[in-house]
GUBADO-833895 format. One line per 3 residues: number of its first residue (from 1); for each residue x, y, z of N, C-alpha, C, O. Coordinates in Angstrom, 3 decimals. Example, Ala and Ser with C-alpha at 12.3 -4.5 7.8 and 13.67 -1.06 7.14 Angstrom:
1 = 13.190/-5.690/7.800/12.300/-4.500/7.800/13.200/-3.300/7.800/14.236/-3.319/8.465; 12.850/-2.250/7.080/13.670/-1.060/7.140/12.900/0.030/7.870/13.409/1.138/8.039
***
This chain:
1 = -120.604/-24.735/60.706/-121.543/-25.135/61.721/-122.150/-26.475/61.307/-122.574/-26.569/60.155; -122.235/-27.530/62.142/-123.391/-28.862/62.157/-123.798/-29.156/62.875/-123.272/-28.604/63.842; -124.759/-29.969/63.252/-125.065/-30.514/64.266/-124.487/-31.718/64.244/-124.226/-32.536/63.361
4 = -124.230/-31.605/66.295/-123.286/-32.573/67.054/-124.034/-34.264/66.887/-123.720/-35.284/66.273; -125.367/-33.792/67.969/-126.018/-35.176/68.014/-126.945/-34.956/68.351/-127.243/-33.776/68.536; -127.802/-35.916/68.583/-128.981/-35.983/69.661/-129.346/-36.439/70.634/-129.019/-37.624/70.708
7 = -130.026/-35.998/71.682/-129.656/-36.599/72.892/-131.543/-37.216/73.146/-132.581/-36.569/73.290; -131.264/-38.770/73.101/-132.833/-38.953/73.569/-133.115/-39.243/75.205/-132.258/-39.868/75.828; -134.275/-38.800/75.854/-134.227/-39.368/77.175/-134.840/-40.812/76.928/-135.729/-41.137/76.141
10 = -134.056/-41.648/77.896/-134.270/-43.380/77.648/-134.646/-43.419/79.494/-134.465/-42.543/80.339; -135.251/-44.886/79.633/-135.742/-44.992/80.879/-134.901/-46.604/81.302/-134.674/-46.876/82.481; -134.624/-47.276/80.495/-133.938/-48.389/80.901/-132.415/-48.792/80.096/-132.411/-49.635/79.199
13 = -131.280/-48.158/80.487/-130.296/-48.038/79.714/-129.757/-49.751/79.007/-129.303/-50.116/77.923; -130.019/-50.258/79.959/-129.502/-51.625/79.568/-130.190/-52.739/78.452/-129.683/-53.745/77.956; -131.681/-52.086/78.247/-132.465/-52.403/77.005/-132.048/-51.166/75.661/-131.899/-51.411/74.464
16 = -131.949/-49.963/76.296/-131.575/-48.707/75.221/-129.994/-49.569/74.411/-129.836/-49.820/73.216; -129.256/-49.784/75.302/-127.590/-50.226/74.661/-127.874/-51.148/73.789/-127.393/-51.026/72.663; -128.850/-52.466/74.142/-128.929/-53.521/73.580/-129.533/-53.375/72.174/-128.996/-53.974/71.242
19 = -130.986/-52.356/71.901/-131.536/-51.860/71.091/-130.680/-51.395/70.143/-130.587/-51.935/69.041; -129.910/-50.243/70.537/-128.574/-49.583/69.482/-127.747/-50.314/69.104/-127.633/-50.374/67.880; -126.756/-51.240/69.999/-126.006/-52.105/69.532/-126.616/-52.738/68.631/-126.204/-52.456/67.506
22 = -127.485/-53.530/68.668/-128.296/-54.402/67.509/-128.122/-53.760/66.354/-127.666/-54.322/65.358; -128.525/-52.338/66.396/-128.738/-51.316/64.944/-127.147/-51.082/64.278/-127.149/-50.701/63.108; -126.187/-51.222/64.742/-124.414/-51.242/65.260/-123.776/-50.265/65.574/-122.635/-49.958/65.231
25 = -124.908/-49.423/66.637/-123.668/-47.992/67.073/-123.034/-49.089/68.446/-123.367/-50.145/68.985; -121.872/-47.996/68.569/-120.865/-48.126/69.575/-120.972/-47.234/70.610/-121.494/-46.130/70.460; -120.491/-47.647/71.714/-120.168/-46.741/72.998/-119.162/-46.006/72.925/-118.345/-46.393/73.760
28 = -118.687/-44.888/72.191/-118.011/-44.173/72.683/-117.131/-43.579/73.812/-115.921/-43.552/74.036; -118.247/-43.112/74.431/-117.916/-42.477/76.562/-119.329/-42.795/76.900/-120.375/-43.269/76.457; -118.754/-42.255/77.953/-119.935/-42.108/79.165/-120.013/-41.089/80.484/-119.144/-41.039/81.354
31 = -120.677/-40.651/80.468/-120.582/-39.429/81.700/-121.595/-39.858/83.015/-122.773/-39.594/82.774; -121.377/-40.412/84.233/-121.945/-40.920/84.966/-122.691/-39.755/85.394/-123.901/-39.866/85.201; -122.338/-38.750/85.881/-123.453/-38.102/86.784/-123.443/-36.447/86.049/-122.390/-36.093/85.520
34 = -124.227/-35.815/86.048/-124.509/-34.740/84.929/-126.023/-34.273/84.997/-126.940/-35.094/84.981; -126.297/-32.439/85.100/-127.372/-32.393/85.722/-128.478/-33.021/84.690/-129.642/-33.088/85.083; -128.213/-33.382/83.666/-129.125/-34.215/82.652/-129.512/-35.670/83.090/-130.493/-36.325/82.739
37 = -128.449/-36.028/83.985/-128.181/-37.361/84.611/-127.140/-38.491/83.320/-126.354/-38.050/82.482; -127.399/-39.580/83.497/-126.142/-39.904/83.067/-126.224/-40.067/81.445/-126.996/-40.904/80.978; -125.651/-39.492/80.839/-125.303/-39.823/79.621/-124.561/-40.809/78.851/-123.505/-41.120/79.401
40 = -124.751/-41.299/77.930/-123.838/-42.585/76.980/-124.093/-41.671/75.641/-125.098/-41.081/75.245; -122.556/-41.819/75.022/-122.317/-41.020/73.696/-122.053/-42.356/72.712/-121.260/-43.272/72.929; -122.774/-42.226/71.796/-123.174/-43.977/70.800/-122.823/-43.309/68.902/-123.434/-42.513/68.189
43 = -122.064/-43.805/68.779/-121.485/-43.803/67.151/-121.764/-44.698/66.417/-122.036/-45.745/67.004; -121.811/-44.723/65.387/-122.021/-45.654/63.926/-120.853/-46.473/63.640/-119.709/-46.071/63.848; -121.110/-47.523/63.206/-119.900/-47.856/62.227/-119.102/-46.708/61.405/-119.681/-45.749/60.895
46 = -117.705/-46.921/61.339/-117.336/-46.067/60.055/-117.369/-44.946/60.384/-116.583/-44.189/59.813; -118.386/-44.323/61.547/-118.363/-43.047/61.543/-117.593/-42.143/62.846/-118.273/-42.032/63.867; -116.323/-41.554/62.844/-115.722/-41.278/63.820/-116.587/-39.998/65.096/-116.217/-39.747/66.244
49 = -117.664/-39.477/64.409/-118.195/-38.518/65.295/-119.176/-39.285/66.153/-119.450/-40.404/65.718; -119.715/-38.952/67.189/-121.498/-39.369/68.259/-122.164/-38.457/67.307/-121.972/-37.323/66.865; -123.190/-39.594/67.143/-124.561/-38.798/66.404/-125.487/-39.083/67.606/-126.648/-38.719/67.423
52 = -125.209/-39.679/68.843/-126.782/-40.387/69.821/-126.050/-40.078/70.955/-124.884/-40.327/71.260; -126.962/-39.477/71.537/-126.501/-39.208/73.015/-127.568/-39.953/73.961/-128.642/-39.355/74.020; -127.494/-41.041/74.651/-128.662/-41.616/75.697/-128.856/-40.466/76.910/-127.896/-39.711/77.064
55 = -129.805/-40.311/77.619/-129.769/-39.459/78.517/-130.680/-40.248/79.568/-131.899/-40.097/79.492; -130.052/-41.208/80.693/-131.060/-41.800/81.680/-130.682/-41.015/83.013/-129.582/-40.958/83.563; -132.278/-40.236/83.505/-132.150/-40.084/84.595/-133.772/-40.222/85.235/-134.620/-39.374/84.956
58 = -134.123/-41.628/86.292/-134.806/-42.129/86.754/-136.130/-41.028/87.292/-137.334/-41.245/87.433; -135.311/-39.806/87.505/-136.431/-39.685/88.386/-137.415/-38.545/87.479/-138.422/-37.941/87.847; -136.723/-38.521/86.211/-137.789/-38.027/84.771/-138.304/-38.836/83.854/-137.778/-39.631/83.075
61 = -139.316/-38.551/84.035/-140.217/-39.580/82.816/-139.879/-39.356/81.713/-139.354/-38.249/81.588; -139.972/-40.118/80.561/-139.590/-40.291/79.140/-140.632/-39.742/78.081/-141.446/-40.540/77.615; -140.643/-38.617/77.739/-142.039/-38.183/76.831/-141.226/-38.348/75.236/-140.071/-37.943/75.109
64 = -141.695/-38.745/74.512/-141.106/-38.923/72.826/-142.038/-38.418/71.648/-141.833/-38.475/70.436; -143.228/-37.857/72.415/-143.889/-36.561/71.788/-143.476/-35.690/71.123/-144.128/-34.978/70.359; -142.116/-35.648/71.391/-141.136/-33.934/70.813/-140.522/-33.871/70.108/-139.957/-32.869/69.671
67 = -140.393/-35.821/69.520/-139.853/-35.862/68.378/-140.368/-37.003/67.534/-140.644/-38.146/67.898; -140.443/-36.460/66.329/-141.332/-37.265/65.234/-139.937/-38.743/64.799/-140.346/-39.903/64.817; -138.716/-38.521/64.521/-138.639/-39.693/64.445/-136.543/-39.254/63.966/-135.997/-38.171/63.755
70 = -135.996/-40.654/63.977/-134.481/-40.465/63.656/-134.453/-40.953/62.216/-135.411/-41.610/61.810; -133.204/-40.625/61.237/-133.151/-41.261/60.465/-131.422/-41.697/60.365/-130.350/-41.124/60.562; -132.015/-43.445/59.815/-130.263/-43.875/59.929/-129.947/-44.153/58.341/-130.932/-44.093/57.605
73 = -128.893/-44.402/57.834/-128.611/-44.362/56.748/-128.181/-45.658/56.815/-127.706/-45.969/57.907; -128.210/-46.674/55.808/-128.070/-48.232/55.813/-127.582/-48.436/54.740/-128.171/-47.991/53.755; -126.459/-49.106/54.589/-126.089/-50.263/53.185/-126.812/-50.859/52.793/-127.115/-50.645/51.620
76 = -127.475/-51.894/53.493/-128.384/-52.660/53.088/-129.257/-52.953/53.718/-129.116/-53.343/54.877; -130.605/-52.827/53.019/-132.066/-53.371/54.226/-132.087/-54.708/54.056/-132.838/-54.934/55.005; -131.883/-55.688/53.645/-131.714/-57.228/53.684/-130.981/-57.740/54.829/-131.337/-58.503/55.727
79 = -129.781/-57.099/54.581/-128.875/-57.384/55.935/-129.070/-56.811/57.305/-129.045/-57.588/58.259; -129.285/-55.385/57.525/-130.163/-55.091/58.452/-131.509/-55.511/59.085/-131.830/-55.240/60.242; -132.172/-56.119/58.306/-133.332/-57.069/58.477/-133.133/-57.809/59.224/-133.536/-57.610/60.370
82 = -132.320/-59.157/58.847/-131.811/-60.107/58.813/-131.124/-60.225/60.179/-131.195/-61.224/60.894; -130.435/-59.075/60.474/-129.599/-58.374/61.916/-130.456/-58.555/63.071/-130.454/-59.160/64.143; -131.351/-57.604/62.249/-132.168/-57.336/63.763/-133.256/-58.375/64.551/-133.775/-58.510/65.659
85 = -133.241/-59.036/63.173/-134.541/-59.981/63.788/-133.115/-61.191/64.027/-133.277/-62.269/63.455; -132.247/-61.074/64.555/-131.502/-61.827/65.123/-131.578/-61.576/66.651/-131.609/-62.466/67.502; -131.608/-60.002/66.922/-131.760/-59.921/68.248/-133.293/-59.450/68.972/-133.464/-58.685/69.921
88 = -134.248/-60.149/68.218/-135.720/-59.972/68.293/-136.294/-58.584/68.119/-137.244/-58.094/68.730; -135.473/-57.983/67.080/-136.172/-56.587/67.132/-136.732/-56.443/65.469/-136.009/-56.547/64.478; -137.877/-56.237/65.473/-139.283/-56.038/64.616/-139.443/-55.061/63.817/-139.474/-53.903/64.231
91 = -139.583/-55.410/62.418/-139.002/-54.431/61.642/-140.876/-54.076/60.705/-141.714/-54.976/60.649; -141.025/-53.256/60.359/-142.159/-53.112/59.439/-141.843/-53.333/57.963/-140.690/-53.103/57.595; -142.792/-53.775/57.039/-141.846/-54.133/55.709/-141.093/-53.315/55.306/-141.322/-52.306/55.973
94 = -140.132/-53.073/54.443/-139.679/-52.519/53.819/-140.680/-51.796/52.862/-141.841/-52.183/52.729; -140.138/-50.686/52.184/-141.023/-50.035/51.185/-140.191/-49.295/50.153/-139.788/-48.132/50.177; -140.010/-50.358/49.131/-139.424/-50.116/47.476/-139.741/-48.728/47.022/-140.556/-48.753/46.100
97 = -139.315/-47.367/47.411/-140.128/-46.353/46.736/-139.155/-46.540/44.866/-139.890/-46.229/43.928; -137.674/-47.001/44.456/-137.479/-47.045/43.324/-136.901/-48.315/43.100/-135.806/-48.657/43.547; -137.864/-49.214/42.203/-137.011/-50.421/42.082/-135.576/-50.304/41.393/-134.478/-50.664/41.817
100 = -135.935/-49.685/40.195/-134.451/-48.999/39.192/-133.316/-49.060/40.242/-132.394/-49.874/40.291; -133.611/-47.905/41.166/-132.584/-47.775/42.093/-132.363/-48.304/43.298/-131.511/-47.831/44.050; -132.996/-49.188/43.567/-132.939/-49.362/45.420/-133.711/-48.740/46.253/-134.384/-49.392/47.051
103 = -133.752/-47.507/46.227/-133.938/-46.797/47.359/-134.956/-47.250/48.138/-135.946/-47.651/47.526; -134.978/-47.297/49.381/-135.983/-48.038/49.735/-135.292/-47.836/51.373/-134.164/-47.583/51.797; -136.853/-48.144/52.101/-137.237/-47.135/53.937/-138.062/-48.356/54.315/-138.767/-49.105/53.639
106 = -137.726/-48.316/55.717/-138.395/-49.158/56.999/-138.205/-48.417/57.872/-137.464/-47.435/57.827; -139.171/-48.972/59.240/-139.059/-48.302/60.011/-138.721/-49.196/61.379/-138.826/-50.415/61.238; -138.494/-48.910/62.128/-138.641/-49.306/63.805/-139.074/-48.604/65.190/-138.956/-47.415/65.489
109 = -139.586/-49.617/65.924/-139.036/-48.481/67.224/-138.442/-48.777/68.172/-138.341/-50.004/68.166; -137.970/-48.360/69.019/-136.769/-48.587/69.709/-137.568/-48.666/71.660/-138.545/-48.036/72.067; -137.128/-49.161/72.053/-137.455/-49.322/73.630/-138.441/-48.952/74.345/-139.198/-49.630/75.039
112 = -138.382/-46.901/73.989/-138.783/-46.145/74.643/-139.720/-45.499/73.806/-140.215/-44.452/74.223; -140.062/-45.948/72.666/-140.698/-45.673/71.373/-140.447/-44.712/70.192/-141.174/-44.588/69.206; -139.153/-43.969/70.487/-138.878/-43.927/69.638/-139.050/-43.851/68.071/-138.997/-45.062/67.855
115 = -139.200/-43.346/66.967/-139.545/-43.913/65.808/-138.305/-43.870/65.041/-137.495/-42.985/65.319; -138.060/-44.659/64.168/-136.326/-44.739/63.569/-137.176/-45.194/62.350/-138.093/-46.013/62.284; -136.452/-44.226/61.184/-136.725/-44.464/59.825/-135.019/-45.206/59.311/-133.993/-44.857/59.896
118 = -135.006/-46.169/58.232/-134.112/-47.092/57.779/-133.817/-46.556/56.508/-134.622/-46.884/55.636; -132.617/-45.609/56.056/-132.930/-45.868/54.303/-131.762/-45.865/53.451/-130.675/-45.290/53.392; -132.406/-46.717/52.828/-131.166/-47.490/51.894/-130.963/-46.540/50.621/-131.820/-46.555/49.737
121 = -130.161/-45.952/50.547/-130.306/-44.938/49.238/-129.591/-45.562/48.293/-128.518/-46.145/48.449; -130.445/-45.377/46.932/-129.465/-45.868/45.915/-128.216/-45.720/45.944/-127.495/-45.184/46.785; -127.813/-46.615/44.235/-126.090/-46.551/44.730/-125.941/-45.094/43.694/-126.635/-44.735/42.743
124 = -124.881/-44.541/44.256/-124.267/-43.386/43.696/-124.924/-42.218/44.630/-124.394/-41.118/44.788; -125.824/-42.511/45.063/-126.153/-41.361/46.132/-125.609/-40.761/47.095/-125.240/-41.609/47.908; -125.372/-39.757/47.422/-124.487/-38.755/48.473/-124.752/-39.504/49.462/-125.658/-40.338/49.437
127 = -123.760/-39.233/50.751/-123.891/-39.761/52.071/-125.174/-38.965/52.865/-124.983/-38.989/54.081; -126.222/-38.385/52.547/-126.828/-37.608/52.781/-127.910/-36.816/52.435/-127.738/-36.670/51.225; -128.763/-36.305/52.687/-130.077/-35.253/51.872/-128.880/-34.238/51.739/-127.900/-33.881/52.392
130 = -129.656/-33.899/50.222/-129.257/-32.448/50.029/-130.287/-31.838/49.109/-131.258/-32.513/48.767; -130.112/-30.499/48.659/-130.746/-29.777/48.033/-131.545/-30.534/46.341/-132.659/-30.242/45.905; -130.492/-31.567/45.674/-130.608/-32.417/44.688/-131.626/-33.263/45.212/-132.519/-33.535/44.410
133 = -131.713/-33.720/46.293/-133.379/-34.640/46.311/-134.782/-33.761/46.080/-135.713/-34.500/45.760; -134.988/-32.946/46.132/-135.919/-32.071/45.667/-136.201/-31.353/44.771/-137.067/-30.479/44.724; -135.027/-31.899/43.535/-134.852/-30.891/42.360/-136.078/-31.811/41.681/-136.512/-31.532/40.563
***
């Protein structure tokens, strides 16, 4: 068992695409009409599965109350930095929690507000949380 993806409701798809693209997911598909209304399925670099599902349908408002926030996994926060404030999107500093190692989190938000955490995990670190970050 895993989980597939997540599906956020967005209110202006054509700022939502531009937002993600910037971050570098891809368009996958798209499902025009659906009682959710229309969906866009958005992937990572590198990564063959949809982790983001857009969900625009006009005549529901966008509440982002229900969720505290995404997290993306990054090579590098320099270059991601560097990315985004290419396509005017505003990053909060970075925050060194281990110099030794790198590791180190930013945040953003995205269109619809959204909150997106950034984190660069040291090197040798799993693709992932696991049970070992809390030992």
């Amino acid at each position: 068992m895993r989980t597939l993806h997540v599906g956020l409701r967005i209110s202006d798809p054509e700022r939502s695409l531009a937002f993600y693209g910037a971050l570098g997911y891809r368009v996958v598909g798209a499902v025009a009409e659906t009682p959710l209304g229309a969906l866009t399925m958005l992937a990572l670099p590198d990564d063959p599965f949809v982790s983001l599902e857009l969900v625009h349908d006009p005549r529901r408002p966008v509440a982002v109350d229900g969720i505290s926030h995404l997290v993306i996994q990054i090579e590098s926060m320099d270059a991601i930095v560097a990315s985004l404030a290419e396509h005017g999107i505003g990053i909060a500093s970075a925050t060194v929690h281990d110099e030794g190692t790198g590791f180190t989190t930013a945040w953003i938000t995205d269109p619809d507000g959204y909150r997106i955490e950034l984190v660069q995990w040291p090197v040798g670190h799993s693709d992932g949380m696991t049970s070992r970050d809390f030992e």
